[in-house]
NULO-755348 format. One line per 3 residues: number of its first residue (from 1); their letters; for each residue x, y, z of N, C-alpha, C. Coordinates in pm, 1 decimal, decimal comma, m for minus. Each point is the difference from the previous one (the first is absolute). Layout:
<pts>
NUM) a) X/Y/Z/X/Y/Z/X/Y/Z  ...
</pts>
This chain:
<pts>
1) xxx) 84,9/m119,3/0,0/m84,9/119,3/0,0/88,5/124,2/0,0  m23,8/71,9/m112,5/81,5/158,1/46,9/m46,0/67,5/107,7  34,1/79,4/72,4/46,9/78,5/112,8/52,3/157,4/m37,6
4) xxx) m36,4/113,6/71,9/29,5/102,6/m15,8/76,8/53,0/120,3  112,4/82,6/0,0/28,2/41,9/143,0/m95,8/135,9/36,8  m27,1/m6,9/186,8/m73,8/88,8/33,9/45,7/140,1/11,5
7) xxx) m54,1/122,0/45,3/3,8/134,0/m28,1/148,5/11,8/47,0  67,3/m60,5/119,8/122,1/37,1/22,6/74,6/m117,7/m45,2  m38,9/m101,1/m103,6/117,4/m48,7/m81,3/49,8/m93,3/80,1
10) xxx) m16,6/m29,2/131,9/15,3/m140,8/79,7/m41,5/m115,5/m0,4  m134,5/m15,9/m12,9/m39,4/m143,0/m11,3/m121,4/29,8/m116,4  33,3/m135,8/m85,2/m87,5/m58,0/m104,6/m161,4/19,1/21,7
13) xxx) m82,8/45,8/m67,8/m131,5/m32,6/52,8/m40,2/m70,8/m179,6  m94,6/m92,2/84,1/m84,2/m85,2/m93,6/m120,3/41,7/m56,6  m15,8/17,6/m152,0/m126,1/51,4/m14,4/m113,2/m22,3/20,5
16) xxx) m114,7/80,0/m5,8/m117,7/m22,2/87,7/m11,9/3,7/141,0  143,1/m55,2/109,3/m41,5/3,3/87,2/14,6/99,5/87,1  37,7/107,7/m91,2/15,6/110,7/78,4/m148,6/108,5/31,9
19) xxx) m61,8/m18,6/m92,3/m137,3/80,9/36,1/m152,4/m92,7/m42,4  19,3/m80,2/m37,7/m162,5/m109,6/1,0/56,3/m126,1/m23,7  m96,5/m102,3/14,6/5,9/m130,4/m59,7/m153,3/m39,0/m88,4
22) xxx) 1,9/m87,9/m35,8/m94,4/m51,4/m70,8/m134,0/m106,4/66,6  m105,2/29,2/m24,0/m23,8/m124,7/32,3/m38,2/m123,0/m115,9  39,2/m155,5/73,6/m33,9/m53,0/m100,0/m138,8/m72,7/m73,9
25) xxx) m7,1/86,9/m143,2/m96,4/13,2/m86,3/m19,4/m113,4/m89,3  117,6/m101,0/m4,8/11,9/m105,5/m93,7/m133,2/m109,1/m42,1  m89,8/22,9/94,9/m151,5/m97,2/5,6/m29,1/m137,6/86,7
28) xxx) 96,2/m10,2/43,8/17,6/m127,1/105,1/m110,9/33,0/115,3  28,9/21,0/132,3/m87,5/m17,4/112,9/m81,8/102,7/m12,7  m3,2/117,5/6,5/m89,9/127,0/55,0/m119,3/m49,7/m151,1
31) xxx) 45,7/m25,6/m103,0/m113,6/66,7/m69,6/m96,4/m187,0/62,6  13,9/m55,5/m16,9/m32,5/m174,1/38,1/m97,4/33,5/80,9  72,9/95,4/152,0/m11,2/m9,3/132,7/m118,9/80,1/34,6
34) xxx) m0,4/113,8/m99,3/m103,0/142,7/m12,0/m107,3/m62,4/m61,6  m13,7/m41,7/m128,2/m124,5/m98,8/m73,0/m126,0/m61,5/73,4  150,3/m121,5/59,8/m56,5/m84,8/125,1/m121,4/63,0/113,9
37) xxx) 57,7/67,1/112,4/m61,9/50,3/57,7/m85,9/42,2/m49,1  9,7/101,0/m80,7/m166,7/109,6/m81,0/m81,2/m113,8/m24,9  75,8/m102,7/m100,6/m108,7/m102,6/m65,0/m61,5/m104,3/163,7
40) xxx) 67,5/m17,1/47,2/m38,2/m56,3/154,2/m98,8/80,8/70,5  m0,5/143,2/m12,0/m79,6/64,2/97,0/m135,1/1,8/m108,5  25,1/33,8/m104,8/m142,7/1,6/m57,6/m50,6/m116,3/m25,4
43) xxx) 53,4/m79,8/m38,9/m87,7/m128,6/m62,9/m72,3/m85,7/120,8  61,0/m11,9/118,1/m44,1/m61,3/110,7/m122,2/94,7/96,8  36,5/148,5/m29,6/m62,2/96,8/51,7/m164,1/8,1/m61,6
46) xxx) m4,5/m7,8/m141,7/m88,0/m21,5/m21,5/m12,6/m91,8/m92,7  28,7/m162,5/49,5/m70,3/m84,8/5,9/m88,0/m47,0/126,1  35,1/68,2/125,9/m58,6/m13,5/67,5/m165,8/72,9/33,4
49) xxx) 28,9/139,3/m68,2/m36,1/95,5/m16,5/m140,8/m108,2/m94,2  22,6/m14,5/m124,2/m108,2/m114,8/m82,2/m70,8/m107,8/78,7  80,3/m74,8/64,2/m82,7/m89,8/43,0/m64,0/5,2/129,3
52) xxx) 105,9/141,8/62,6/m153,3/76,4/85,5/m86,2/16,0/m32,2  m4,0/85,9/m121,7/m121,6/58,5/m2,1/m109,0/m81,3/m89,9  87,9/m109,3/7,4/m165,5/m118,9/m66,9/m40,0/m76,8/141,3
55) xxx) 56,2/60,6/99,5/m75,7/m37,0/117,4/26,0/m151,3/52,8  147,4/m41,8/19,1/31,2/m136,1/22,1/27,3/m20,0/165,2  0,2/m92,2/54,0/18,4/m22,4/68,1/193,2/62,0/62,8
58) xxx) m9,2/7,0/146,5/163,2/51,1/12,1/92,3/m136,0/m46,3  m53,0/m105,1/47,6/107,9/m121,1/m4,0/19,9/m14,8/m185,8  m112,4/42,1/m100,4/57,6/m13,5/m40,2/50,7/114,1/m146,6
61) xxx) m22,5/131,5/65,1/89,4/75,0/m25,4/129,0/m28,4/57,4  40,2/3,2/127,0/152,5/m47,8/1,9/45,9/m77,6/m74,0  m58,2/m105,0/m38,2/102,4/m112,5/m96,9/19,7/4,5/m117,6
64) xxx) m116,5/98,4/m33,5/10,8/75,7/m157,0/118,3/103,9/47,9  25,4/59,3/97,7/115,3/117,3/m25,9/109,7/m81,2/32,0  28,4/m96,5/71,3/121,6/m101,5/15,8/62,4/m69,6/m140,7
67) xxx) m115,9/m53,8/m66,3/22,6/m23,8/m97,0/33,9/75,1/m107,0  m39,0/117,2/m27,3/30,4/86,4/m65,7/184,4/53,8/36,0  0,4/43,3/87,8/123,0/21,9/67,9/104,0/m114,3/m54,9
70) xxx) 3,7/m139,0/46,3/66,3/m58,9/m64,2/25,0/m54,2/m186,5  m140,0/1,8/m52,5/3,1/m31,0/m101,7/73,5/142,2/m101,6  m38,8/93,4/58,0/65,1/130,8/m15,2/172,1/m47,9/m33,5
73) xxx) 33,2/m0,7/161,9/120,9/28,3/45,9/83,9/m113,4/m135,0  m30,7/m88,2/m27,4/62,5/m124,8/m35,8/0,2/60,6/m182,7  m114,7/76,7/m55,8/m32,8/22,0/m150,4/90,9/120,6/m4,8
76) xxx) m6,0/73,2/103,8/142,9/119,4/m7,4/110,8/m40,6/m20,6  26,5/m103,7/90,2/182,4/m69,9/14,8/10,3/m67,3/m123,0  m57,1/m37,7/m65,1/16,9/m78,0/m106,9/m14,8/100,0/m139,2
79) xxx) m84,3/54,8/m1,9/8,3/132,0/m126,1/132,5/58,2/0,5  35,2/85,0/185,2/157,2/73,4/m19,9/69,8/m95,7/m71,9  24,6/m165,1/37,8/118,9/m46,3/3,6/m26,0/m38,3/m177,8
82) xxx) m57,2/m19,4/m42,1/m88,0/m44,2/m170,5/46,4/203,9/m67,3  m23,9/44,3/6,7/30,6/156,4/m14,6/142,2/26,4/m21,1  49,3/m18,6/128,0/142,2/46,0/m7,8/79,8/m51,6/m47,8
85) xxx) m19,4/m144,7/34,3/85,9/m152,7/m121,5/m24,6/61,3/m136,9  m94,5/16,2/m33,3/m69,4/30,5/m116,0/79,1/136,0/m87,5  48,3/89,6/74,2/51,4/128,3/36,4/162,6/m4,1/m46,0
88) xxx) 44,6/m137,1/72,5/112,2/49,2/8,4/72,0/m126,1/m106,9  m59,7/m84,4/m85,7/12,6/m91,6/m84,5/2,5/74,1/m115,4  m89,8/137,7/m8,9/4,5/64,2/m133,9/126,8/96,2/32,5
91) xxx) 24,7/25,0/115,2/155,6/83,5/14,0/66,9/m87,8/m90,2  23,6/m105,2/m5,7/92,6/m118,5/43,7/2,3/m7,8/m158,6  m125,9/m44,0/m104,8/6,1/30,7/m103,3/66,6/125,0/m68,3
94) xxx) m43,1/105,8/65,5/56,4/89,1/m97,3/148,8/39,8/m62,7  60,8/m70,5/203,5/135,8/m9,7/m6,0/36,1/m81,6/m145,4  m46,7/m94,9/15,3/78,7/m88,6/m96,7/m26,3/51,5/m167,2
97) xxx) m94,6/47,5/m4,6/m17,7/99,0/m113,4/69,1/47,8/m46,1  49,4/89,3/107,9/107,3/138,5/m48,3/100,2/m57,1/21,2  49,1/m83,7/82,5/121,4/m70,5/m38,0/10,1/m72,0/m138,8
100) xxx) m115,8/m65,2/m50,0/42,8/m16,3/m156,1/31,4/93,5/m111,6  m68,8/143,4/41,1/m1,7/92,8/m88,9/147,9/55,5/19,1  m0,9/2,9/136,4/189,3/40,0/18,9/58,8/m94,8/m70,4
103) xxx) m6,3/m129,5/m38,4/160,4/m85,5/m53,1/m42,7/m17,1/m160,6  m82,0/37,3/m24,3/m101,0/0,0/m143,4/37,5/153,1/m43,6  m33,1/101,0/65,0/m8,0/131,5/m92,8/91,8/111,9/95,6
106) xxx) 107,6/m26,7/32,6/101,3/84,8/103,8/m22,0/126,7/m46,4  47,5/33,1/m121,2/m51,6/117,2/m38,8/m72,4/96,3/10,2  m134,3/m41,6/m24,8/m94,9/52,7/24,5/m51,4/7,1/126,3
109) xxx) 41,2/m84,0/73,8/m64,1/10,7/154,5/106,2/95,4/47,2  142,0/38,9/m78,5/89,9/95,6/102,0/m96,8/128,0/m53,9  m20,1/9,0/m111,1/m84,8/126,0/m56,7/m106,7/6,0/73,9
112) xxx) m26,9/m62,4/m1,1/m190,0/28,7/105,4/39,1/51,0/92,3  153,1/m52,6/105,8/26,9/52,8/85,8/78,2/138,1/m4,8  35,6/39,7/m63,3/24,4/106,7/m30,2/m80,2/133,3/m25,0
115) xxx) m125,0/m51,8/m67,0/m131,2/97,8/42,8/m34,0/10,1/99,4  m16,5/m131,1/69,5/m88,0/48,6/138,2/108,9/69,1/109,6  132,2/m8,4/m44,3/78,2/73,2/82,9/3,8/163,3/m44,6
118) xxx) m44,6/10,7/m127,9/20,9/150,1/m13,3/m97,5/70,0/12,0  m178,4/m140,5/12,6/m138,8/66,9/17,8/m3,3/49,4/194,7  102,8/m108,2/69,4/61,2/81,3/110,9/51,4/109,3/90,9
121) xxx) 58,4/76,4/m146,2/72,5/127,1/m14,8/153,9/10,1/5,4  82,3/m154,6/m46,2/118,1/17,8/m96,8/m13,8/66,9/m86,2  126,4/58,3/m42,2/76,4/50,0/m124,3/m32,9/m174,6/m78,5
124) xxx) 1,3/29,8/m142,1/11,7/m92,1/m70,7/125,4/m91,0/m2,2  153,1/103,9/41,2/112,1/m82,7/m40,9/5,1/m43,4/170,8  m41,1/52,5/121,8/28,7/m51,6/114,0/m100,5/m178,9/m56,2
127) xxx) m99,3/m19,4/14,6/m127,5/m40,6/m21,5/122,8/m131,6/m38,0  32,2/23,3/m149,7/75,3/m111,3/m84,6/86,3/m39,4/89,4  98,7/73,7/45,6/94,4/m50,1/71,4/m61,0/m53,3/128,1
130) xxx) m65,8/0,5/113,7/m65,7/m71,1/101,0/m63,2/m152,3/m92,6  m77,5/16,9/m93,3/m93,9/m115,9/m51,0/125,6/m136,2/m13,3  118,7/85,5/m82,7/121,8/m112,1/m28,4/45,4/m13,1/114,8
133) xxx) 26,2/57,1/86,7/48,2/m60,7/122,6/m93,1/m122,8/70,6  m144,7/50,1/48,0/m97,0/m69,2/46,1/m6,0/m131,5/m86,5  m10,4/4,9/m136,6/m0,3/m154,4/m69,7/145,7/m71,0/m19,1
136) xxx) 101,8/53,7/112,5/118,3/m103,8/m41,0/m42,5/m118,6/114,0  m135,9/34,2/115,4/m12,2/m97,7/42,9/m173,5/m59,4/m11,7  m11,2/m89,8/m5,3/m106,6/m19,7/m82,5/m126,4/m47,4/110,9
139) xxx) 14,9/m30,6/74,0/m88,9/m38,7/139,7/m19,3/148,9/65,2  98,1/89,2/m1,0/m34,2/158,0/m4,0/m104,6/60,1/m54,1  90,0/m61,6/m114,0/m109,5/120,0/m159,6/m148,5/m35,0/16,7
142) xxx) m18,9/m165,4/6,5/m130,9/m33,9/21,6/m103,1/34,7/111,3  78,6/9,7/125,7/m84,5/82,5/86,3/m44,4/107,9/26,4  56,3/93,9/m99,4/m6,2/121,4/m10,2/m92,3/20,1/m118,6
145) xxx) 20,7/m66,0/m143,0/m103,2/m9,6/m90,8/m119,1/m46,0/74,2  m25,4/m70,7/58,9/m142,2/m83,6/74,9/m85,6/136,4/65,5  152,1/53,7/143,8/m23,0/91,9/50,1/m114,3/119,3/m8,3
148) xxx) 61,2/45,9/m118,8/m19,7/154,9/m126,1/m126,5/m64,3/m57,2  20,0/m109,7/m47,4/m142,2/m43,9/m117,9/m109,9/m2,0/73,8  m1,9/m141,9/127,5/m134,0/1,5/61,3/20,6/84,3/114,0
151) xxx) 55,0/47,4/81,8/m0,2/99,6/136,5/16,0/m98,7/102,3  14,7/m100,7/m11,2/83,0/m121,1/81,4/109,2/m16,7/27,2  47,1/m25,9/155,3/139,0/m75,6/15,2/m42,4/m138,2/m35,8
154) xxx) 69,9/m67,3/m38,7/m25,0/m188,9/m25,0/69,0/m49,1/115,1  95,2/48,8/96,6/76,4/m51,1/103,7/m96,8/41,0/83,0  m157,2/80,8/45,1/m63,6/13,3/83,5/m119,3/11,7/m16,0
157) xxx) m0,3/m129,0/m15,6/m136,5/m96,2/m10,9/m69,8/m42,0/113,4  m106,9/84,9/42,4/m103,9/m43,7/117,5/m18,9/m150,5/25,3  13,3/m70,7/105,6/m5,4/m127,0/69,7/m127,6/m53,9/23,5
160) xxx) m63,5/m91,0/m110,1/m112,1/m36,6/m2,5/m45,8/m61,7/120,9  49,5/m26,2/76,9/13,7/m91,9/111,1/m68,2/130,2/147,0  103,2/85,4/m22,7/m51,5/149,3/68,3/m95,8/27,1/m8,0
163) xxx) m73,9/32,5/m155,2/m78,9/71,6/26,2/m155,1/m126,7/m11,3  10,7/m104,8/m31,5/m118,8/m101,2/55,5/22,1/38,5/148,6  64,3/m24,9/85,8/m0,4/m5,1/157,7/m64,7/121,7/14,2
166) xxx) 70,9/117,3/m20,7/m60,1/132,5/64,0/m135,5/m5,6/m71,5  m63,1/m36,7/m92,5/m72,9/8,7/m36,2/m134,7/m72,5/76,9  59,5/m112,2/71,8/m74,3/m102,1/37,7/m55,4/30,4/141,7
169) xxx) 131,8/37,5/60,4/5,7/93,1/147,0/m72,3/96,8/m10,6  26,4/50,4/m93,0/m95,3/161,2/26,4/m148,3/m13,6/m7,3  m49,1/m96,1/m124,0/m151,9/m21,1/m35,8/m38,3/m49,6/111,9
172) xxx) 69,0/m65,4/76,4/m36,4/m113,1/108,7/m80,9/148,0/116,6  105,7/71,4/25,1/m2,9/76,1/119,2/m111,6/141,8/m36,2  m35,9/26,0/m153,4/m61,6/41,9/m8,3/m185,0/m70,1/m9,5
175) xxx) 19,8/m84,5/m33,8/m153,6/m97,6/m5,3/m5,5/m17,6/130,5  45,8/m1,1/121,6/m58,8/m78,3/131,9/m58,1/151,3/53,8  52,0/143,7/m43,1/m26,4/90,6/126,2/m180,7/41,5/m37,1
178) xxx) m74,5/m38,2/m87,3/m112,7/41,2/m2,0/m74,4/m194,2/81,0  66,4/m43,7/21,9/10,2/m115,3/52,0/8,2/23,8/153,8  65,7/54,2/64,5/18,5/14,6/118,8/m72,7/40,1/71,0
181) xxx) m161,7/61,7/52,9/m83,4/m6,7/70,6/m57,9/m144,6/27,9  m17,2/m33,5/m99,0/m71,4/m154,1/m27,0/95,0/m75,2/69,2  102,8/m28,1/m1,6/120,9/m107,6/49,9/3,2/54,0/153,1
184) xxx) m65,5/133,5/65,6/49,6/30,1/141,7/m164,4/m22,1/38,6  m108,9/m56,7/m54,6/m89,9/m36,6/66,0/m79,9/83,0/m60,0  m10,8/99,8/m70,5/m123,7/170,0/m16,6/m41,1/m87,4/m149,6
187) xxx) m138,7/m21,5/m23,2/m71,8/m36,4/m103,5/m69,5/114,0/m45,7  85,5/147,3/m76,1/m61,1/74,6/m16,1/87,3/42,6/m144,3  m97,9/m12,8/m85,8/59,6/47,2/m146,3/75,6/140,2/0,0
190) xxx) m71,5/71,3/92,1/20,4/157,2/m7,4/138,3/29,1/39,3  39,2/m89,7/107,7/188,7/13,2/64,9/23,6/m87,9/m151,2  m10,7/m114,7/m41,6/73,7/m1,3/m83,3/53,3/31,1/m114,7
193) xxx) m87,1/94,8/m57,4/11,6/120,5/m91,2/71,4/152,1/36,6  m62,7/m2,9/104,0/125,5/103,7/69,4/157,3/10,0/12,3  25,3/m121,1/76,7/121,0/m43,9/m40,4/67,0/m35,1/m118,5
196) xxx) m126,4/m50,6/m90,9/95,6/15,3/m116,7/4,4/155,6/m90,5  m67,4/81,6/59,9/34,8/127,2/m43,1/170,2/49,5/73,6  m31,3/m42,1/155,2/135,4/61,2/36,4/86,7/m52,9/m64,6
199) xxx) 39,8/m119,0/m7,2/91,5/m26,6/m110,5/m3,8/m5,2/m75,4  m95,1/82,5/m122,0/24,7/91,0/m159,2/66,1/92,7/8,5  m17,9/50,3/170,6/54,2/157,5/m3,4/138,6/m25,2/57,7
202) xxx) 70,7/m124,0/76,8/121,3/14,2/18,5/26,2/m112,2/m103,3  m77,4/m47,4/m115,2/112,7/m23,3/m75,0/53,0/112,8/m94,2  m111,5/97,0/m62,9/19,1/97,9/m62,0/138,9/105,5/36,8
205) xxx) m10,3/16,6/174,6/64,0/45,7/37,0/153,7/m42,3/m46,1  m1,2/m109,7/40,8/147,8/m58,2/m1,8/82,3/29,0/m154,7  m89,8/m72,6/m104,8/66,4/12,0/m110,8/20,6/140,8/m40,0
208) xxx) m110,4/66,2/51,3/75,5/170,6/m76,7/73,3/m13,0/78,5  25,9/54,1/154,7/154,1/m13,8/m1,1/121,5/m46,7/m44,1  m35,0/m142,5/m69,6/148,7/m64,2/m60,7/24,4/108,7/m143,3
211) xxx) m109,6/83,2/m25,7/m33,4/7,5/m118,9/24,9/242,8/44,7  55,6/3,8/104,6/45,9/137,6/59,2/m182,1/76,8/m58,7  m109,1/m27,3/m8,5/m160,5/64,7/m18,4/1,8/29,0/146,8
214) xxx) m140,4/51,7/m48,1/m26,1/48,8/113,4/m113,9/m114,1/33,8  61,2/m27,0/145,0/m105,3/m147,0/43,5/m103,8/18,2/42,8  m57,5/107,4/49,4/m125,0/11,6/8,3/m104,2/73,8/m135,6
217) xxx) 72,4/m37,3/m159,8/m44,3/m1,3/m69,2/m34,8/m78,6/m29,4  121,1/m113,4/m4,3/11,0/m138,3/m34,0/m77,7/m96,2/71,8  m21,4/22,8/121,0/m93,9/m84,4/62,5/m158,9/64,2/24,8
220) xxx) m24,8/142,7/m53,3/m114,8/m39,1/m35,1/m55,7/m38,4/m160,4  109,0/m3,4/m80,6/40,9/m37,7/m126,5/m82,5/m171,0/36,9  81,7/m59,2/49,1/m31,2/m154,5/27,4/m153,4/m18,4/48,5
223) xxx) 9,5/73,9/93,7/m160,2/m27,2/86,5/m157,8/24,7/m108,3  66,1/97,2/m82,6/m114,1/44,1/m70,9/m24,5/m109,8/m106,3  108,9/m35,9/m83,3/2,4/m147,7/m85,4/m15,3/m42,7/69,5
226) xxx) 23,2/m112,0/149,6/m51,9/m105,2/m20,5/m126,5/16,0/119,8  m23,1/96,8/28,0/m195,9/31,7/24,8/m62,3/m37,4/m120,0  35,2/25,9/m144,0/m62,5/m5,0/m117,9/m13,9/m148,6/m14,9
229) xxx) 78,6/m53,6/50,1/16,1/m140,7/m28,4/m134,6/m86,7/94,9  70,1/54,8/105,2/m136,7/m81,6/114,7/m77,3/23,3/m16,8  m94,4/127,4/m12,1/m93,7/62,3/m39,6/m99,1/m93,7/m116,9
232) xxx) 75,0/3,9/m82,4/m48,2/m78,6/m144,1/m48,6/m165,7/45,3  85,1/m34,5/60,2/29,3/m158,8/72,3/m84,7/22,2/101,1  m58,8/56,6/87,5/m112,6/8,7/92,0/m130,8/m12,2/m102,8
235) xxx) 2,8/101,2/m97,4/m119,0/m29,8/m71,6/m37,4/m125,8/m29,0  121,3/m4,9/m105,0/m37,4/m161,2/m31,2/m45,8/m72,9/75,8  39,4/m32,6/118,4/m15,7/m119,7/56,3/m129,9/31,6/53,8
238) xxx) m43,5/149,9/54,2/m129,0/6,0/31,5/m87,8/m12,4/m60,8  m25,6/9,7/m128,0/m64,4/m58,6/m136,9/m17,6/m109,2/m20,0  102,3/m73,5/53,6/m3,1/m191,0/m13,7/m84,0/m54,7/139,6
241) xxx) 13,2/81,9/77,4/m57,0/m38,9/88,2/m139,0/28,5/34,7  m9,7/89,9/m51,6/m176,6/54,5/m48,1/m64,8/m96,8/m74,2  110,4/m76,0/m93,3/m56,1/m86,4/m86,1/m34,3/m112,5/34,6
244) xxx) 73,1/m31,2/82,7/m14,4/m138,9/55,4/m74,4/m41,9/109,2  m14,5/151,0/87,3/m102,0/m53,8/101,7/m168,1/m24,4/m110,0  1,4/138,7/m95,1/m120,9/m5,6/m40,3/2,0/m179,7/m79,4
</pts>
């Protein structure tokens, strides 16, 4: 890594870490982890919300939201991990792509690189001279062509494995909290809709923060979608249940 010396020329400082860092954006856990939950708080929130309001019994609304919760939790972990495999196999392709086009058309792939170094804001003759340097090594050149072409590192490839888990964890922990009156003894639809409002509004909360918003936008951002959601899903089910007693 290059290094710069500091204002009095004594010690090396490393870039970036002198005034921010990054966070990481690559797609692995947070985006999995954020999904999860939202899709956990609404889908369980108002599924419960439905088969309230067709007027079921508590025992067996709970096992409809248990079940839901898990059948949930398990169709999440398996989509991330089907997704990201999925994700990172077409990385994997493309590599090998442009590695044929590199030992097939050197030429032209140093030229391509040479535009996108001067659509950069090289000089044309700096541009040439970097491109010939960069293709005297060729596992270089290619990561950098990949780089520039799709907006990908290929060496940082999200962990399908990661983001099924967080994904699985999170749906999990978001499906039980409109769940949680019912599990402490209270057979009352109304706490369990409540609660699953509070946690629309601290999930909302949370992700704008990862996301520097303003969280009490963001979480009434969330609350208001997925009210829309229950809302709709109360109907229904009160409709089915109109139907069925009649």
């Amino acid at each position: 890594m290059t290094t710069a010396q500091d204002s009095d020329g004594s010690a090396p400082i490393v870039p970036h870490e002198v005034d921010h860092s990054h966070a990481d954006v690559s797609g692995g856990w947070l985006r999995a982890a954020t999904f999860g939950a939202m899709d956990g708080l609404v889908t369980n929130t108002s599924l419960i919300a439905g088969v309230g309001g067709a007027g079921v019994t508590t025992h067996t609304l709970v096992l409809s939201g248990v079940a839901g919760l898990v059948a949930g939790a398990f169709s999440m972990a398996l989509g991330e991990y089907t997704s990201v495999t999925t994700q990172n196999e077409q990385i994997d392709a493309e590599v090998v792509t442009e590695r044929a086009a590199f030992r097939k058309y050197p030429d032209a792939e140093e030229a391509e690189l040479v535009d996108m170094l001067t659509d950069m804001g090289m000089t044309r003759g700096t541009a040439t001279t970097a491109a010939r340097e960069i293709h005297t090594d060729a596992d270089r050149a290619v990561d950098l062509h990949i780089s520039r072409e799709l907006g990908i590192d290929p060496h940082e490839k999200p962990s399908p494995w990661v983001a099924a888990g967080s994904s699985f964890v999170l749906f999990s922990i978001g499906a039980i909290i409109p769940l949680i009156p019912f599990l402490l003894g209270f057979a009352s639809l109304a706490a369990g809709l409540a609660c699953g409002g509070v946690g629309l509004l601290a999930a909302g909360a949370v992700a704008a923060h990862f996301t520097a918003r303003s969280t009490v936008l963001g979480a009434l951002r969330q609350l208001i979608l997925g009210g829309l959601a229950v809302a709709a899903t109360y109907a229904v089910g009160s409709l089915i249940g109109v139907g069925l007693a009649g």
